[in-house]
C-alpha atoms as a printed R data frame, in Angstrom:
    type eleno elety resid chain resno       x       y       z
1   ATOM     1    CA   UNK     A     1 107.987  98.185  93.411
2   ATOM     2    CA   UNK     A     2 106.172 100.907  95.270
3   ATOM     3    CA   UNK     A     3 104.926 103.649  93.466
4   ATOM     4    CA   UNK     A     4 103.774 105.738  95.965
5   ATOM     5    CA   UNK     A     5 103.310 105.986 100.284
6   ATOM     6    CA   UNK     A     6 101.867 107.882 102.332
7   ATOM     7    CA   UNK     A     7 102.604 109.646 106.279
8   ATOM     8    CA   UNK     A     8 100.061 109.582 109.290
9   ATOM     9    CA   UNK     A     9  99.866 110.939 112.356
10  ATOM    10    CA   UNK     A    10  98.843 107.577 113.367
11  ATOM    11    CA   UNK     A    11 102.170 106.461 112.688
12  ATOM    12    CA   UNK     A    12 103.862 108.914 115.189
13  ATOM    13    CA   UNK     A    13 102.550 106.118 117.625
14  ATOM    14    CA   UNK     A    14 104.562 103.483 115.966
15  ATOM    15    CA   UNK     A    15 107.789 105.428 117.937
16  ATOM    16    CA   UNK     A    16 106.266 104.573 121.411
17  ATOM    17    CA   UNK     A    17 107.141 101.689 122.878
18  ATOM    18    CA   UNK     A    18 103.687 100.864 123.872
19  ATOM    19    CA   UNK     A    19 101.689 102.354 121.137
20  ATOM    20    CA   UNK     A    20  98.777 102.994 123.010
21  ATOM    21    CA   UNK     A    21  96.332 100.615 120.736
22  ATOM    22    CA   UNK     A    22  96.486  96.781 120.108
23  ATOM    23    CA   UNK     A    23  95.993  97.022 117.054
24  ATOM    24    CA   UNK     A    24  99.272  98.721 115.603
25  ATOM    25    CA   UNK     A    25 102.634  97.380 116.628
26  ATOM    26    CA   UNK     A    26 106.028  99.600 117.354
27  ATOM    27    CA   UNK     A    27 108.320 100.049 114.763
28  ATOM    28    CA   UNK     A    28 111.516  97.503 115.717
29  ATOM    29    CA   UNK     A    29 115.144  99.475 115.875
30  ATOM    30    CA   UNK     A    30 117.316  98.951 113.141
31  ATOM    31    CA   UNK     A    31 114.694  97.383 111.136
32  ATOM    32    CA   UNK     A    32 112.632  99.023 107.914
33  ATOM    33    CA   UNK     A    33 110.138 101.326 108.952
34  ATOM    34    CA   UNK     A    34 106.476 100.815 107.587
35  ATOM    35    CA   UNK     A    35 103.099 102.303 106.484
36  ATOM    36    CA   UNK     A    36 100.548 102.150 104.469
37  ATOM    37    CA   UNK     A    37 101.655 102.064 100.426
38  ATOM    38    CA   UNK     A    38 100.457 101.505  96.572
39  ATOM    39    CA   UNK     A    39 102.844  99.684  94.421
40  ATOM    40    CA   UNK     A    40 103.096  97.481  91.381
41  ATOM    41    CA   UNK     A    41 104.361  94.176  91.107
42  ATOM    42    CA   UNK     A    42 107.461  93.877  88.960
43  ATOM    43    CA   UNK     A    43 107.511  89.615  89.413
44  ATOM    44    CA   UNK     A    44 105.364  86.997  91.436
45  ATOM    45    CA   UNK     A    45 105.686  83.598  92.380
46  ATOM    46    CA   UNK     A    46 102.230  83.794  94.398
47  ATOM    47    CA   UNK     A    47  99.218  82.680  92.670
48  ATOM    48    CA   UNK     A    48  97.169  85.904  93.912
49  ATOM    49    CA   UNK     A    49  99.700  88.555  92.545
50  ATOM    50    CA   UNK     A    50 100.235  88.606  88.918
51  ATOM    51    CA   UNK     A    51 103.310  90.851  87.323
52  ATOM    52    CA   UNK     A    52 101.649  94.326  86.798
53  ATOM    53    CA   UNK     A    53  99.194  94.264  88.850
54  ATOM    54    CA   UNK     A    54  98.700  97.354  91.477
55  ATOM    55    CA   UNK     A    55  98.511  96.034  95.207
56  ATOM    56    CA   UNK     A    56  98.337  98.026  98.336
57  ATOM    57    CA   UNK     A    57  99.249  97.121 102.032
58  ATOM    58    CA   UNK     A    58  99.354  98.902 105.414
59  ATOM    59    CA   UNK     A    59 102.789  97.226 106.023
60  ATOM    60    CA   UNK     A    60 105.169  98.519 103.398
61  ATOM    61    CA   UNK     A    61 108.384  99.079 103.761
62  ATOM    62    CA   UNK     A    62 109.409 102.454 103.626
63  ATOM    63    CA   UNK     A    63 111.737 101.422 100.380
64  ATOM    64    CA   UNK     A    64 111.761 101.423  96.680
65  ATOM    65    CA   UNK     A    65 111.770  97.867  96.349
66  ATOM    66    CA   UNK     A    66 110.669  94.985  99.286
67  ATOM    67    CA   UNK     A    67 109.748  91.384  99.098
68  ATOM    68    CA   UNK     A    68 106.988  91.016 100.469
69  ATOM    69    CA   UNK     A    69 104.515  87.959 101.076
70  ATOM    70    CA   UNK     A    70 101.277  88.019  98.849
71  ATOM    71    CA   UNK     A    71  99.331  87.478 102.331
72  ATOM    72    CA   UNK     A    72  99.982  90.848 103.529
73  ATOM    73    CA   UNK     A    73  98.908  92.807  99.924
74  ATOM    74    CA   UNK     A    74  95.677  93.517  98.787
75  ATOM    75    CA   UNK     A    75  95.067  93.649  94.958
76  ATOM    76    CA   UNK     A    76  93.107  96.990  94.208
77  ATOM    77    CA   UNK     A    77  91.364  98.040  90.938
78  ATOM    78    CA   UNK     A    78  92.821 101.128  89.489
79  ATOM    79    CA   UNK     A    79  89.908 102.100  87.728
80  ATOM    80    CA   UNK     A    80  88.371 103.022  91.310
81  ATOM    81    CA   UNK     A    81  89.893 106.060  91.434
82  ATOM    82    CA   UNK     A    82  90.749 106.539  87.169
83  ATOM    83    CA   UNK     A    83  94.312 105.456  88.100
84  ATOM    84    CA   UNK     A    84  95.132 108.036  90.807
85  ATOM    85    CA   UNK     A    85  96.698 105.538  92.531
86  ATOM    86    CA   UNK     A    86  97.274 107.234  95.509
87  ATOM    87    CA   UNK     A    87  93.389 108.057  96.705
88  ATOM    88    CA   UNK     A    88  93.811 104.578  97.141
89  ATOM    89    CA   UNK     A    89  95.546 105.627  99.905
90  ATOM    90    CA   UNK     A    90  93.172 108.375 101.296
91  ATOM    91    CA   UNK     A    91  90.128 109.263  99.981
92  ATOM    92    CA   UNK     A    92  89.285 105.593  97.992
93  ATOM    93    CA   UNK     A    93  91.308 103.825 101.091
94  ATOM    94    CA   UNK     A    94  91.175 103.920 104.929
95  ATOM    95    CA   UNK     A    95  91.074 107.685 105.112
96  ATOM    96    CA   UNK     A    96  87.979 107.997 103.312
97  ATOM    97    CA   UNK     A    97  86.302 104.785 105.237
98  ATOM    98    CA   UNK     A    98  87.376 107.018 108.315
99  ATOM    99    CA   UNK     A    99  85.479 109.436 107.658
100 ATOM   100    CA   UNK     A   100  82.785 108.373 105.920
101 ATOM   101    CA   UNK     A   101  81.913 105.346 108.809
102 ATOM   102    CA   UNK     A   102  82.713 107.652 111.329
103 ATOM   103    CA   UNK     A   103  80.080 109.987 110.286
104 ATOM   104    CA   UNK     A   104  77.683 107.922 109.524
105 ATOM   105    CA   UNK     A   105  78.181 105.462 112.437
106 ATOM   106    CA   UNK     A   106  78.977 107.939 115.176
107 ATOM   107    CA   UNK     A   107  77.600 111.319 113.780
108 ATOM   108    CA   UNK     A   108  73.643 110.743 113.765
109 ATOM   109    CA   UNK     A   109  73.531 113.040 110.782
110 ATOM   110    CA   UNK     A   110  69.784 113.552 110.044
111 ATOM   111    CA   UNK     A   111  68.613 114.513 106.655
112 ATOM   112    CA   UNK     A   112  66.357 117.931 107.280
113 ATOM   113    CA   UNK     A   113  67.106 118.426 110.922
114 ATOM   114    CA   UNK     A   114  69.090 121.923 110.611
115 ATOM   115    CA   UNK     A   115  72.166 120.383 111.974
116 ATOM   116    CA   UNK     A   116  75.812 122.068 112.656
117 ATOM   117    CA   UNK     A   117  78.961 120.138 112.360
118 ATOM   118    CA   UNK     A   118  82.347 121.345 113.350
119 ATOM   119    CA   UNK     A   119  85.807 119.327 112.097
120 ATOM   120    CA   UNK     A   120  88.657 119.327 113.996
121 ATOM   121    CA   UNK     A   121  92.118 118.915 111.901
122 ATOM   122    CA   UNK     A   122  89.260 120.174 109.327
123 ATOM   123    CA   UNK     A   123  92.533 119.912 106.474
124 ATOM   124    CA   UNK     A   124  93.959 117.018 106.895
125 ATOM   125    CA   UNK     A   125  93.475 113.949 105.519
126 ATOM   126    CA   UNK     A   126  90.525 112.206 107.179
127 ATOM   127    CA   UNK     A   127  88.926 115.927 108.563
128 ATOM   128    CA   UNK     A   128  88.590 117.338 105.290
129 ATOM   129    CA   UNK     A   129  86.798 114.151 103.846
130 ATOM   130    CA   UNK     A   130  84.254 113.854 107.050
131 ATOM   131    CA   UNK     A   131  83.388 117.354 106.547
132 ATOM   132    CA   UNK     A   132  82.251 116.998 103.311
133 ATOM   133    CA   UNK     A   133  79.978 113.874 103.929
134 ATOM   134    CA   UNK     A   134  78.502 116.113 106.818
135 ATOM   135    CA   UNK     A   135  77.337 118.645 104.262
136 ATOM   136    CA   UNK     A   136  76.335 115.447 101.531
137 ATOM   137    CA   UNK     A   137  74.612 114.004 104.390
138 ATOM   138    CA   UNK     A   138  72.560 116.879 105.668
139 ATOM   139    CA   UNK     A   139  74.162 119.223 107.645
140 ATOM   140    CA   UNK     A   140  73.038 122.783 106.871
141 ATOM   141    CA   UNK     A   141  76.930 124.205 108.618
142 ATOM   142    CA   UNK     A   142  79.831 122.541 108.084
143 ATOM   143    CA   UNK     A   143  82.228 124.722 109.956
144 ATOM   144    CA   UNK     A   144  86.366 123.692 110.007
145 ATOM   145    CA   UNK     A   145  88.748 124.421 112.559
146 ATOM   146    CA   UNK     A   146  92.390 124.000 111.276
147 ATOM   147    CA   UNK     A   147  96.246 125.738 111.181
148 ATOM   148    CA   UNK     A   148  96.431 128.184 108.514
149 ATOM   149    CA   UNK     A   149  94.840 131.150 106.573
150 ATOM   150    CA   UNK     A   150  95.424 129.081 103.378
151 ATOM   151    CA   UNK     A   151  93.865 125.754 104.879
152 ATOM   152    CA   UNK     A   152  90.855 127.790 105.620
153 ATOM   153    CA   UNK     A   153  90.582 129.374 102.216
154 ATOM   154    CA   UNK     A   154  90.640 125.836 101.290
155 ATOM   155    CA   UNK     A   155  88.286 124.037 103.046
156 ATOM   156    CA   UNK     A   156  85.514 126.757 102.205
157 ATOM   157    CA   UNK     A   157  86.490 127.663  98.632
158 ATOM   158    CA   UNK     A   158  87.464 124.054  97.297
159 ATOM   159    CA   UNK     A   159  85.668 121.731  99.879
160 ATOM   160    CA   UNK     A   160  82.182 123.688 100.307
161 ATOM   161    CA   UNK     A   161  82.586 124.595 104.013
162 ATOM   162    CA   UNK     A   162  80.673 127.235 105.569
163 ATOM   163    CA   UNK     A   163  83.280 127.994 107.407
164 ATOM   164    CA   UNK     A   164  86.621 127.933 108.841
165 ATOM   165    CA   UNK     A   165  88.248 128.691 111.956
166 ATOM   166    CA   UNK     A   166  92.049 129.623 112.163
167 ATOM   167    CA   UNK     A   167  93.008 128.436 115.614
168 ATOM   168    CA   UNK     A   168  96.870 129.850 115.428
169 ATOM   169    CA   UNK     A   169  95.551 133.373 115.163
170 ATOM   170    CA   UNK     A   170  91.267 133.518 115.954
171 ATOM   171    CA   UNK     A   171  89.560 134.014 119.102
172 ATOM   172    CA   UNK     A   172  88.146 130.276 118.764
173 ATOM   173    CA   UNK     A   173  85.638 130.355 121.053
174 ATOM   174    CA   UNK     A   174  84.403 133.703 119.555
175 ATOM   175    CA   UNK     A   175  84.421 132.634 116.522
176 ATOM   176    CA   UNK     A   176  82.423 129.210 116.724
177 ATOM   177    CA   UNK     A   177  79.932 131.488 118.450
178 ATOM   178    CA   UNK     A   178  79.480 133.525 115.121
179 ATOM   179    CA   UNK     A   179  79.631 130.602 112.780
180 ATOM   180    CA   UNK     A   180  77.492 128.239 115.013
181 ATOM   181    CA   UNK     A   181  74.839 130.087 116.373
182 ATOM   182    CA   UNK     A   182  72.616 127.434 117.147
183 ATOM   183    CA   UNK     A   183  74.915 125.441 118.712
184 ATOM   184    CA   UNK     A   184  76.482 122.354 117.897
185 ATOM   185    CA   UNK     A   185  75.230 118.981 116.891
186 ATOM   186    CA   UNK     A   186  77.824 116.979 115.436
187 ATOM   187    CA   UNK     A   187  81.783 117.339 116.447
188 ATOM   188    CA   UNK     A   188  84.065 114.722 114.199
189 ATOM   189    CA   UNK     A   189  87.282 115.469 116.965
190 ATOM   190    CA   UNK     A   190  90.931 114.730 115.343
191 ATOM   191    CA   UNK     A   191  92.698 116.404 117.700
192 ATOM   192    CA   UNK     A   192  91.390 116.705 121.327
193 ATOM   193    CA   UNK     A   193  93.150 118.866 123.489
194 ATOM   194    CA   UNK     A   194  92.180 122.606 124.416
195 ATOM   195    CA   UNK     A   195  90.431 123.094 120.558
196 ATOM   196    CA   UNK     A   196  88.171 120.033 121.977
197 ATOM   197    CA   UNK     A   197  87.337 121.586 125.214
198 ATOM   198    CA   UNK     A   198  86.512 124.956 123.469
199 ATOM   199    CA   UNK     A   199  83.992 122.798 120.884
200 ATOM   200    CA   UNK     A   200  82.855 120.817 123.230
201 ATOM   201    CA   UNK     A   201  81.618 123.340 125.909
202 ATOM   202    CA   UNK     A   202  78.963 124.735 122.812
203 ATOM   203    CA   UNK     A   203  77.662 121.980 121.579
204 ATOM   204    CA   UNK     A   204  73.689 120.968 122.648
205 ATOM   205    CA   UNK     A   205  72.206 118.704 124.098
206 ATOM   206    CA   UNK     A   206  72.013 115.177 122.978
207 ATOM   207    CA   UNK     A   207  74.831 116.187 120.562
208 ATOM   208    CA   UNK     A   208  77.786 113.305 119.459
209 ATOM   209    CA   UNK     A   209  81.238 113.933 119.363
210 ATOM   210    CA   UNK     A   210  83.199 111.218 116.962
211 ATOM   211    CA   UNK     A   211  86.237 110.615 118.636
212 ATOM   212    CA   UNK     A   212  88.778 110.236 115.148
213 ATOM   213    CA   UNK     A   213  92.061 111.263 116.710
214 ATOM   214    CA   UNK     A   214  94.029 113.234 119.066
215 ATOM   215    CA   UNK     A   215  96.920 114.817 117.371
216 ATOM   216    CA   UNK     A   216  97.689 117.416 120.308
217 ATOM   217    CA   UNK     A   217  98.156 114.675 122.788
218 ATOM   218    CA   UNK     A   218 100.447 111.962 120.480
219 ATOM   219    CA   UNK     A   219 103.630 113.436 121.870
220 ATOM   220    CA   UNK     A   220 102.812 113.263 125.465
221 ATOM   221    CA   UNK     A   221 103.214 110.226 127.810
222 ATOM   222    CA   UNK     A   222  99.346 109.836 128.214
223 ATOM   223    CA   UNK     A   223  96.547 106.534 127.658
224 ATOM   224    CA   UNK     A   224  94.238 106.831 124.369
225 ATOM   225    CA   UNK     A   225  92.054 108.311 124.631
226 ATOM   226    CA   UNK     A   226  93.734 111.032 126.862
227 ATOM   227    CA   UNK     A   227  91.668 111.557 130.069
228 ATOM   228    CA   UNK     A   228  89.154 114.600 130.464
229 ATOM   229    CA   UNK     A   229  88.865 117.158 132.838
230 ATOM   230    CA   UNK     A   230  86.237 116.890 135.251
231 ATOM   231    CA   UNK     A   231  84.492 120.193 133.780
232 ATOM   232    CA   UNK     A   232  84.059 118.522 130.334
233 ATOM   233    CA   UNK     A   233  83.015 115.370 131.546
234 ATOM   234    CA   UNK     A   234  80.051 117.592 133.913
235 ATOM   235    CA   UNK     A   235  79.621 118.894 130.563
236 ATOM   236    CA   UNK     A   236  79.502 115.334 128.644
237 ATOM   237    CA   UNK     A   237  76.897 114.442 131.460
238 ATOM   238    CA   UNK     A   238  75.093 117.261 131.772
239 ATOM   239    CA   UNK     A   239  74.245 117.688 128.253
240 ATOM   240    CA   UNK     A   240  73.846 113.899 127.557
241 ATOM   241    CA   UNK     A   241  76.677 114.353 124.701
242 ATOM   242    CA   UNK     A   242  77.587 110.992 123.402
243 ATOM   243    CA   UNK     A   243  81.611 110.839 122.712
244 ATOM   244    CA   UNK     A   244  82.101 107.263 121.607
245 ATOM   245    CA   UNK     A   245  85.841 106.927 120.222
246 ATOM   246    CA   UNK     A   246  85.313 105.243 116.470
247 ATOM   247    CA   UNK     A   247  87.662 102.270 115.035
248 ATOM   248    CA   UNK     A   248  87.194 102.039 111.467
249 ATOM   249    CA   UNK     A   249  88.794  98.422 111.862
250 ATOM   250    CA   UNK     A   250  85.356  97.267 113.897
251 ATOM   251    CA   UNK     A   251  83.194  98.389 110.580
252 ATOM   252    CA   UNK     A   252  85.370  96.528 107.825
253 ATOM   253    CA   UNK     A   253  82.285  94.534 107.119
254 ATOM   254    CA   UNK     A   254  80.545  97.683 105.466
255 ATOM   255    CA   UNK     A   255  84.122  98.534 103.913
256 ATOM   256    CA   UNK     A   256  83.645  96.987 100.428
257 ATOM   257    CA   UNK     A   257  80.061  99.494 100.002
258 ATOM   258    CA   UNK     A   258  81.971 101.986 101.236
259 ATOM   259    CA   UNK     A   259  84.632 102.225  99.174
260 ATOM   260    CA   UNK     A   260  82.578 101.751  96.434
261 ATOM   261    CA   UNK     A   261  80.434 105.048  97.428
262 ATOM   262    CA   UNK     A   262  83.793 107.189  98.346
263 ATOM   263    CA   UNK     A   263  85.046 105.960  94.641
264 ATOM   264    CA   UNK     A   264  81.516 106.825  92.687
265 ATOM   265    CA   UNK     A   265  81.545 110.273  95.130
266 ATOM   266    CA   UNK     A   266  84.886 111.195  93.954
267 ATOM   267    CA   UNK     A   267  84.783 110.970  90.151
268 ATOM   268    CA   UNK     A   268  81.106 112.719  90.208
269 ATOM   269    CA   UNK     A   269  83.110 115.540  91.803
270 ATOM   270    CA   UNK     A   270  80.823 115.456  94.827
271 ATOM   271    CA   UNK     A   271  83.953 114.966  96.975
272 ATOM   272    CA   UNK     A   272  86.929 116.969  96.310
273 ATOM   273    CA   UNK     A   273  90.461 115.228  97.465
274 ATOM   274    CA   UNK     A   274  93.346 117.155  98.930
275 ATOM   275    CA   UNK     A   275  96.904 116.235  98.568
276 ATOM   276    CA   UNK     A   276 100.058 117.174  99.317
277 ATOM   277    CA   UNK     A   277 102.783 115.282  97.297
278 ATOM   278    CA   UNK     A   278 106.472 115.018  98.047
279 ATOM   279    CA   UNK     A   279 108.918 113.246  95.378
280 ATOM   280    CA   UNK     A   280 111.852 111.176  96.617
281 ATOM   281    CA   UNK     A   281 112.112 108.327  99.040
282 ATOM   282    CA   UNK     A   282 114.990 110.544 100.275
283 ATOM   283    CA   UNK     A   283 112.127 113.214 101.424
284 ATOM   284    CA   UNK     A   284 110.370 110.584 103.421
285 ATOM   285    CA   UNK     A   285 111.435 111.999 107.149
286 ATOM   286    CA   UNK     A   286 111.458 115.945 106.074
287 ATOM   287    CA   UNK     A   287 108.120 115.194 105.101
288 ATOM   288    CA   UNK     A   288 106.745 113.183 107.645
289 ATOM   289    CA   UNK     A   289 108.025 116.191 110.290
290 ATOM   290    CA   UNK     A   290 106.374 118.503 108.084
291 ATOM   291    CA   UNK     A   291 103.125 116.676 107.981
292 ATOM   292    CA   UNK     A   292 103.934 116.121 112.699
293 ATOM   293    CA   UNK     A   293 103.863 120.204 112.091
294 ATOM   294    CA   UNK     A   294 100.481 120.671 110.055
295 ATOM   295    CA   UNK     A   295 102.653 121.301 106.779
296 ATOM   296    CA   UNK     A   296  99.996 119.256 104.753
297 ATOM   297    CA   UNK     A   297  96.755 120.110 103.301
298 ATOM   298    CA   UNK     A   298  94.690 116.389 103.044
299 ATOM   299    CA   UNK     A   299  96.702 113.630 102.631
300 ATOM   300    CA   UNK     A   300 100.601 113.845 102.704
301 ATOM   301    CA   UNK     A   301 101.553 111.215  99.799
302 ATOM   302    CA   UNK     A   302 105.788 110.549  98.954
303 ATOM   303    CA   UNK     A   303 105.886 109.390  95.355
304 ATOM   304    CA   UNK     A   304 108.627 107.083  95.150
305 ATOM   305    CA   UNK     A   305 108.477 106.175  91.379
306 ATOM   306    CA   UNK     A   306 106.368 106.740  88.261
């Protein structure tokens, strides 16, 4: 029975015919859609998956009840995250090894070296986790670019940015001037685009962009990663910026430590976890479009039953 699922903007993909990775497959016509989702298991005739136990899985249906093999579901401890069962979905799941890998892999964060970090899609799901590592992890600015006056107010008064950048209605190349004015060392991108460009163009020499995500270009008939303009790749040369695109699926092997750090972080308070939560498998698509439209702030979760 699931309990609770969650939207991406990974899964806006999933409507391409060619999804643009190989590691995701299109979702089939007249057949279930899927994503990722936390559930409990009401009866089991696999010798893995024992009635009550809480399993998640990257394939669930988008339904109240499936069938579903015990090879596809992974058994998860609730205690992990004090039975909030769905940061198992974000922040204690793939979300948070997103961000936290991709930081740490891609980000050369060094304790001490008066670093600046700028987020991308700095409220969302996997943006306002990475951000928060940057600051745990040395950066002396933390500074979010993201949709809304109240998604800035949030990344700076709940999730300790410096700063935050309202790209519907700022100057953003003004204003990363102000908040960044030594430049810029570490980008985490979710979004590419024009907002890329913009960062891109001030950050320093022998900076690192981690290339997350690019929500601006998921509805356009392009390859992933989207091609550059020549100007930002003179740029990318010139500067001897490293912009590496990061697949937490090539890390899983530090996945179980990580986890284990994102759970410990979370119930110490160090990270703070943003959610918004919809009720209703019936508000599945309203939500979803909401999410496509930068309604959420962190992860958008559906809670399909208590």
């Amino acid at each position: 029975r699931c309990r609770e699922s969650f939207s991406t903007h990974g899964q806006r993909c999933r409507m391409n015919e060619d999804t643009g990775v190989d590691y995701v497959a299109p979702w089939q016509l007249s057949e279930s859609v899927d994503g990722g989702g936390v559930g409990v298991v009401e009866s089991s005739r696999c010798s893995t998956c024992s009635e009550g136990g809480v399993v998640t899985s990257f394939n669930w249906p988008w339904q109240t009840y499936a069938v579903m093999k015990g090879s596809v579901l992974q058994k998860v401890n609730p205690q992990l995250v004090d039975g909030h069962l769905s940061y198992l979905l974000g922040a204690v799941g793939m979300t948070g090894l997103t961000a936290l890998l991709g930081v740490r892999e891609k980000g050369n964060v060094i304790q001490g070296a008066n670093q600046t970090m700028v987020v991308s899609g700095a409220a969302g799901a996997c943006g306002s986790i990475a951000g928060q590592f940057g600051r745990l992890d040395g950066c002396v600015r933390v500074v979010g670019i993201c949709g809304s006056d109240e998604k800035c107010r949030a990344l700076v008064d709940d999730l300790g940015f410096s700063a935050a950048i309202n790209y519907r209605q700022e100057d953003v190349p003004t204003r990363l001037k102000e908040h960044c004015p030594d430049g810029i060392d570490v980008y985490f991108d979710n979004v590419g685009g024009a907002i890329s460009d913009t960062v891109i163009a001030q950050m320093n020499k022998d900076s690192h962009v981690i290339l997350c995500g690019q929500i601006s270009q998921y509805n356009k008939d392009v390859p992933y990663p989207p091609p550059l303009s020549e100007e930002i790749h003179e740029t990318l040369r010139r500067k001897n910026i490293t912009r590496e695109r990061f697949m937490v699926l090539n890390y899983m092997h530090k996945a179980e430590a990580a986890l284990c750090e994102l759970s410990q972080r979370v119930k110490s308070g160090q990270i703070n976890v943003l959610e918004t939560v919809v009720n209703g498998i019936e508000n599945m698509g309203d939500a979803f479009c909401s999410m496509m439209k930068g309604g959420n702030i962190g992860k958008q979760i559906i809670k399909i039953s208590e």
